[in-house]
C-alpha positions as CSV (number, residue, x, y, z in Angstrom):
1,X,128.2,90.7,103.2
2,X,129.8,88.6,100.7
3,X,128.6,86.6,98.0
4,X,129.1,83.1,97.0
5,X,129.1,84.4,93.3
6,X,131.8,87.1,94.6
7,X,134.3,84.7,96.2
8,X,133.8,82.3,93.9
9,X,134.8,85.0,90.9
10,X,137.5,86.5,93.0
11,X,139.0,82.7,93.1
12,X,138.7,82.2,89.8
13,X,140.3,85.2,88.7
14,X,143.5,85.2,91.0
15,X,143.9,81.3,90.2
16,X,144.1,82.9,86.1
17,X,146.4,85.4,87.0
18,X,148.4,82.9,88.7
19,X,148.6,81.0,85.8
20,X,149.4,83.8,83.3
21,X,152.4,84.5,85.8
22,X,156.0,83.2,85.2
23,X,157.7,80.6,87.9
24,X,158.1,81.9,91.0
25,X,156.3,84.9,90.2
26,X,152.8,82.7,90.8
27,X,153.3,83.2,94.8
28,X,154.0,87.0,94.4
29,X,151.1,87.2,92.4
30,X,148.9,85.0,94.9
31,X,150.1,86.7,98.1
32,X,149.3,90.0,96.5
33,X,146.1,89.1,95.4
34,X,144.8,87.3,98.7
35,X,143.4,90.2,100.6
36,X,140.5,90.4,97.6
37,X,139.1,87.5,99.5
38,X,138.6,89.8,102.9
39,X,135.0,90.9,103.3
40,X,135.1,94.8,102.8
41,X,134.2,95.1,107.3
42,X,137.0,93.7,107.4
43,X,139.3,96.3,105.4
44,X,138.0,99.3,107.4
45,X,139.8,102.4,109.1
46,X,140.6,100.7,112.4
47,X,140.8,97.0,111.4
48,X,143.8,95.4,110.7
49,X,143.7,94.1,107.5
50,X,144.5,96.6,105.5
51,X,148.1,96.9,107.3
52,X,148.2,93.1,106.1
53,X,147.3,94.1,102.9
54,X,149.5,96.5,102.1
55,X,152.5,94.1,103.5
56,X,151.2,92.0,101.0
57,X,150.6,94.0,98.0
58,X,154.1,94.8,98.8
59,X,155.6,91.7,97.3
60,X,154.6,92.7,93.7
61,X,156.0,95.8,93.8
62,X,159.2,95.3,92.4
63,X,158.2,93.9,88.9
64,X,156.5,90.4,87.5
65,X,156.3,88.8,84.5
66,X,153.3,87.4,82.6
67,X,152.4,85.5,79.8
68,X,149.4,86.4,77.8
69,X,148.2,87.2,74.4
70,X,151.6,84.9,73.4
71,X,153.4,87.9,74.9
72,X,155.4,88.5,77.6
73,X,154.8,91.5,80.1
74,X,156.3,93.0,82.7
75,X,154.4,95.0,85.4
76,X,155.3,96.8,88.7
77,X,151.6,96.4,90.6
78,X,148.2,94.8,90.9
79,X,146.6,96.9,88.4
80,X,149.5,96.0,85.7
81,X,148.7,92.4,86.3
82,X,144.8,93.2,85.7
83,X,145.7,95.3,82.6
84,X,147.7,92.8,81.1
85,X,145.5,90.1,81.7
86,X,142.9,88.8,79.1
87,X,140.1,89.4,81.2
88,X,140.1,93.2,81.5
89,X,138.6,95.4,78.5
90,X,137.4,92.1,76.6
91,X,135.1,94.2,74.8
92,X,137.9,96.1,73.2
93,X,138.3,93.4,70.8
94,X,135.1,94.0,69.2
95,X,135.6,98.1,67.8
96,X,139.6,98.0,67.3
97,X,140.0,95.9,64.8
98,X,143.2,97.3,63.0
99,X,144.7,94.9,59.8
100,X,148.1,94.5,58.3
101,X,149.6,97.4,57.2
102,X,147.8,99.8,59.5
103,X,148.9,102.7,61.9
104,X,148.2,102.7,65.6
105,X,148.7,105.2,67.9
106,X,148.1,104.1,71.5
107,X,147.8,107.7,73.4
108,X,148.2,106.4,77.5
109,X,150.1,103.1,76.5
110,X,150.9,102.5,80.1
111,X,153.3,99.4,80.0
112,X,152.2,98.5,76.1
113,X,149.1,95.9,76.3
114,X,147.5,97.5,73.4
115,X,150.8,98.5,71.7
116,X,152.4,95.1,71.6
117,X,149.1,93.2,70.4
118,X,148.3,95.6,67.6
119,X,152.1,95.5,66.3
120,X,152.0,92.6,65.6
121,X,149.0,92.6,64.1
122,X,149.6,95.0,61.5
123,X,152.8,93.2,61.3
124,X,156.1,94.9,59.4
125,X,154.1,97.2,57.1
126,X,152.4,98.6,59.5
127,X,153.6,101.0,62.5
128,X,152.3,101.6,65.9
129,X,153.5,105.3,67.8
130,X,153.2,104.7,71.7
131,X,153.0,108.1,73.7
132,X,153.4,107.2,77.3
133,X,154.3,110.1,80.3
134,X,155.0,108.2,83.8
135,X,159.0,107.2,83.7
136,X,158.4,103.9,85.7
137,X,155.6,102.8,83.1
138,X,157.7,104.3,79.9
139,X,161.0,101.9,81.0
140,X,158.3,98.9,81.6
141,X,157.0,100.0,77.8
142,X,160.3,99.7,76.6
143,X,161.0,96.5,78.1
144,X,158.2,95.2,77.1
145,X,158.6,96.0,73.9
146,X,161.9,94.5,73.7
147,X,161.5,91.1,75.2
148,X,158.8,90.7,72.6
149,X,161.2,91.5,69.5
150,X,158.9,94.2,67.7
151,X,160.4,96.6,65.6
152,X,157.5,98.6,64.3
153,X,157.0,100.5,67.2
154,X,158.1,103.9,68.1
155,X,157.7,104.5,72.0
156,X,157.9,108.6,73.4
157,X,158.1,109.4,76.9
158,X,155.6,112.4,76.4
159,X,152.1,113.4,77.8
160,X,149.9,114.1,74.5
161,X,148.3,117.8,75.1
162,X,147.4,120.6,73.1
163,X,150.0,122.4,72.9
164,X,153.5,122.3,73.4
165,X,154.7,122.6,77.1
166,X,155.8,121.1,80.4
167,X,153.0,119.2,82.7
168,X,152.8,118.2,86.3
169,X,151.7,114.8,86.3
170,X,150.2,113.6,89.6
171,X,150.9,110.2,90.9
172,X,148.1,107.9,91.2
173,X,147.9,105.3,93.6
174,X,148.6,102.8,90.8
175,X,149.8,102.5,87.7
176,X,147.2,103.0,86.0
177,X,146.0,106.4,87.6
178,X,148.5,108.8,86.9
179,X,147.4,112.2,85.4
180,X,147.7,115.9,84.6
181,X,143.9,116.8,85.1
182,X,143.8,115.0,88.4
183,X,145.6,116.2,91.7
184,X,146.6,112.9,93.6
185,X,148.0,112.2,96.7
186,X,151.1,111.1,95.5
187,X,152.7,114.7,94.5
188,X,154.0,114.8,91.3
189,X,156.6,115.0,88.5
190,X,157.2,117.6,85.6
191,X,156.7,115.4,82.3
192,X,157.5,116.9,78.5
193,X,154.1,117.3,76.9
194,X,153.6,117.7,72.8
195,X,150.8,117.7,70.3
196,X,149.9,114.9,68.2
197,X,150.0,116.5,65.1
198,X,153.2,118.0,66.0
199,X,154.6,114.7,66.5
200,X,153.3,112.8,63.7
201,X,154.7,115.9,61.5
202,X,158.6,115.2,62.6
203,X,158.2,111.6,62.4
204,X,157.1,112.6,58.9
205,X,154.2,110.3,59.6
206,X,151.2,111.6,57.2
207,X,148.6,108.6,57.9
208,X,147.3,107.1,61.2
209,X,144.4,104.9,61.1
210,X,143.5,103.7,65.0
211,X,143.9,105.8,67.9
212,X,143.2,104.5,71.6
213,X,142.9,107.0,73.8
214,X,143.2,106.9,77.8
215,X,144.5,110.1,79.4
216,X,143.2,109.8,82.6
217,X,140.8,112.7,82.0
218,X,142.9,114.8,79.6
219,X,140.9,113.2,76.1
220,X,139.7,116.3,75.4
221,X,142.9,118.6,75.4
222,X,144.8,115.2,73.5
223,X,142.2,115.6,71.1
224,X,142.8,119.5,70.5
225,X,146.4,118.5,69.8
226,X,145.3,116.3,67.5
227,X,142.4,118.2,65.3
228,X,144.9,118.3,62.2
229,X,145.5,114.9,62.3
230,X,141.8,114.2,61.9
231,X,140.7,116.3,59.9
232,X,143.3,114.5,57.8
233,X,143.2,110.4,58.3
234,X,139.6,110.2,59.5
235,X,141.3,107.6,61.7
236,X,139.0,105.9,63.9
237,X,139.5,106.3,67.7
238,X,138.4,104.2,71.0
239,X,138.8,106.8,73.8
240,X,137.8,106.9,77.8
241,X,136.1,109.8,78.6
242,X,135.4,111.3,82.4
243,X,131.6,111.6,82.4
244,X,132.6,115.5,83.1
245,X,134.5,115.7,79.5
246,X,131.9,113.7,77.5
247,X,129.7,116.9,76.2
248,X,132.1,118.7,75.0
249,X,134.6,115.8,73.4
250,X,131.4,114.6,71.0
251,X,130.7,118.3,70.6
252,X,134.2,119.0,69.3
253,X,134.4,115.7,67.2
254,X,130.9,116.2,65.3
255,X,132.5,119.8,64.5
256,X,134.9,117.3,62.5
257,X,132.5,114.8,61.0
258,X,132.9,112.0,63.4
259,X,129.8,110.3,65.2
260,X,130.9,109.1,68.6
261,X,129.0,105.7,70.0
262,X,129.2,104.9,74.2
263,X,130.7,101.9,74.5
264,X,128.0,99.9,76.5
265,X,130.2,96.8,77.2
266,X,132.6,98.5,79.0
267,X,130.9,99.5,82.1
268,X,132.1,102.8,82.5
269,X,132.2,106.0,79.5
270,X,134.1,105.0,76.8
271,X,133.6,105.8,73.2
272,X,134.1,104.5,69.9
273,X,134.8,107.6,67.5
274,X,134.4,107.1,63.5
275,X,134.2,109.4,60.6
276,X,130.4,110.2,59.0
C-alpha cells in the first residue's frame, strides 16, 4: 500500500531533480525516475514492471548534467543524481564546517559533491586531496572538477587502505556501492590501493584538517593507513561506518584521543570524529 504522504514526496522530489537537470536532460531525468511512483506489488519477481523499469533507468545511463550548489555535475545513474542533489545528506552541513585556508580530504569522493563544495570554500589557500577508486566515477571526478574551474584540488585514482597494495573492487549495482569489503554481483576490477599517510608524505602535505570518510565498509582499514596522519593534525573526520565496523573504529580512534559522536540526523551509522 502506498501513501499519500509517499507519492506526494516521491513527486516532489523527481519534479526537484528535474529542475536541478540541464535542458534536455529534464526528460532523461523524469523517465528514469518514473517507476518510483509504482507501488512496490507492482515491482515484484513476476510482474512486469521492473523490465519497464530497467528500460527506463536505461536512459540515464550514459551521463547528465546538473546544476546545484552553483555547480555543475555530471553523473552516469540515479544514485549520482540523488548524491548530487541538495536533498541528500542535508545534515552534513551541520559537523563539516571547513573555512578558508583549510585542508580537505574527501576519502570515497565518488563524482566530487563534497570535493567541489569544500574547494571552494576554503578557496585558493586552502587544498582539498580527493582519493577516488572506480575508473567510471574517477573520469566523472575529473570532469567535474574541470567544468567547475577549481584548481586546489588534487584528484588520485586510488582506494585508501592500510597498506600499500592492489585491491579487487567489486562493482555495486550503482555508483555509489562499489567496494573492496563487499563481494557484489557485478565481478570486479583490480584498483591501486595506498595509505593516507603515505600519500600525504609525497605530496609533502604535513597538515590536513577535515576528512570525510565513505569506503563502503573499509573505514576501519582507511583509518589504519591513516593513524600517522592523526596522530599528527588532530583533523576532524565525518565517516560512515557499517554497523559491523563501528566497535572497533571508536575503539581504535579513542586509542588516539578522538571522541567519536553517531550522527543521529543521518539515519543510518555515521560518525563525527574530533580530538579530546
Amino acid at each position: 500500500m502506498v501513501s499519500v504522504r509517499g507519492v506526494f514526496r516521491t513527486i516532489h522530489d523527481i519534479l526537484y531533480f528535474c529542475y536541478l537537470a540541464e535542458g534536455r536532460d529534464k526528460l532523461r531525468v523524469f523517465t528514469s525516475f518514473l517507476p518510483n511512483l509504482f507501488p512496490r506489488t507492482l515491482r515484484g519477481k513476476y510482474s512486469i514492471l521492473p523490465r519497464i523499469s530497467e528500460r527506463l533507468k536505461s536512459g540515464i545511463v550514459r551521463g547528465i548534467t546538473l546544476r546545484t550548489w552553483g555547480f555543475r555535475f555530471l553523473v552516469v545513474d540515479r544514485e549520482g543524481v540523488r548524491i548530487v542533489s541538495p536533498l541528500f545528506e542535508s545534515w552534513m552541513w551541520n559537523f563539516l564546517k571547513p573555512k578558508r585556508g583549510d585542508v580537505f580530504l574527501d576519502v570515497g569522493a565518488h563524482v566530487g559533491k563534497y570535493t567541489c563544495i569544500v574547494a571552494k570554500m576554503v578557496g585558493g589557500k586552502g587544498k582539498v586531496i580527493a582519493l577516488e577508486p572506480h575508473p567510471t566515477n574517477y573520469y566523472l571526478l575529473t570532469k567535474n572538477i574541470c567544468a567547475n574551474k577549481l584548481d586546489n584540488v588534487i584528484a588520485l585514482n586510488v582506494a585508501a587502505w592500510n597498506e600499500n597494495s592492489e585491491l579487487k573492487l567489486y562493482s555495486g549495482s550503482t555508483s555509489g556501492r562499489h567496494s573492496v569489503k563487499y563481494v557484489r554481483d557485478g565481478g570486479y576490477i583490480t584498483v591501486k590501493a595506498r595509505r593516507i599517510d603515505d600519500i600525504l608524505e609525497e605530496l609533502n602535505i604535513d597538515r590536513v584538517d577535515w576528512v570525510k570518510i565513505d569506503a563502503e565498509g573499509a573505514e576501519y582499514e582507511v583509518l589504519q593507513g591513516m593513524e600517522r596522519t592523526l596522530r599528527k593534525c588532530r583533523c576532524k573526520l565525518i565517516l560512515e561506518c557499517r554497523r559491523e565496523n563501528l566497535g572497533k573504529v571508536i575503539s581504535f580512534l579513542n586509542i588516539l584521543g578522538y571522541r567519536a559522536k553517531i550522527v543521529k540526523e543521518s539515519g543510518i551509522p555515521y560518525l563525527f570524529c574530533y580530538p579530546l
